[in-house]
Wavefront OBJ file of the C-alpha trace (Angstrom):
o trace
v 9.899 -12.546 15.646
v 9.780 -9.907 12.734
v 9.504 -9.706 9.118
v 12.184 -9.244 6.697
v 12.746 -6.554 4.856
v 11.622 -8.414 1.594
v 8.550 -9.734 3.385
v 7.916 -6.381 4.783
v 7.907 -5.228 0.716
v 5.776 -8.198 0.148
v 3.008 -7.095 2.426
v 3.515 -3.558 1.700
v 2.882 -4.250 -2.221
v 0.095 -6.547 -1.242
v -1.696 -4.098 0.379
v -1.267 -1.226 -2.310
v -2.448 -3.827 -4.889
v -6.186 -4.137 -2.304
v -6.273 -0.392 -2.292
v -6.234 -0.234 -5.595
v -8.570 -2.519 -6.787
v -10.691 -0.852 -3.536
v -10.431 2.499 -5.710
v -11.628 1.027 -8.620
v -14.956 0.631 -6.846
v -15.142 3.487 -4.604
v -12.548 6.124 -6.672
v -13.922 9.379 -4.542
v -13.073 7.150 -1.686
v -10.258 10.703 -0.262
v -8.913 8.459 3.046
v -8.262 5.259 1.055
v -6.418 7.630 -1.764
v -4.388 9.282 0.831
v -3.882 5.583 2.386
v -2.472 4.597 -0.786
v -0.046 7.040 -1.373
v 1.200 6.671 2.387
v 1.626 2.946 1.601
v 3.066 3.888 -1.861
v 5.955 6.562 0.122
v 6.987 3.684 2.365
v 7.541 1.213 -0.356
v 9.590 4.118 -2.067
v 11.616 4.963 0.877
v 12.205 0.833 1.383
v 14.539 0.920 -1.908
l 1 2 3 4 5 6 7 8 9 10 11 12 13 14 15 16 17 18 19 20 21 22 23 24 25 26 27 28 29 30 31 32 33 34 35 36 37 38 39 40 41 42 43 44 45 46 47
């Protein structure tokens, strides 16, 4: 069984929204920044 393509955005969002508030703590944090704008590209390339 797979996701959606809306669920898939859901999760996707979800998990940029984490990262972010992750950064807020730990902003020299150089992995989770380039995790975030991986996450970020595939949201982007979704629409």
């Amino acid at each position: 069984m797979g996701m959606t393509n809306k669920q898939f955005q859901g999760f996707v969002r979800l998990s940029i929204a984490q990262m972010k508030s992750a950064l807020d703590k730990t902003p020299d944090n150089e992995e989770l920044k380039e995790l975030l704008n991986i996450f970020q590209s595939m949201l982007e390339d979704g629409n």
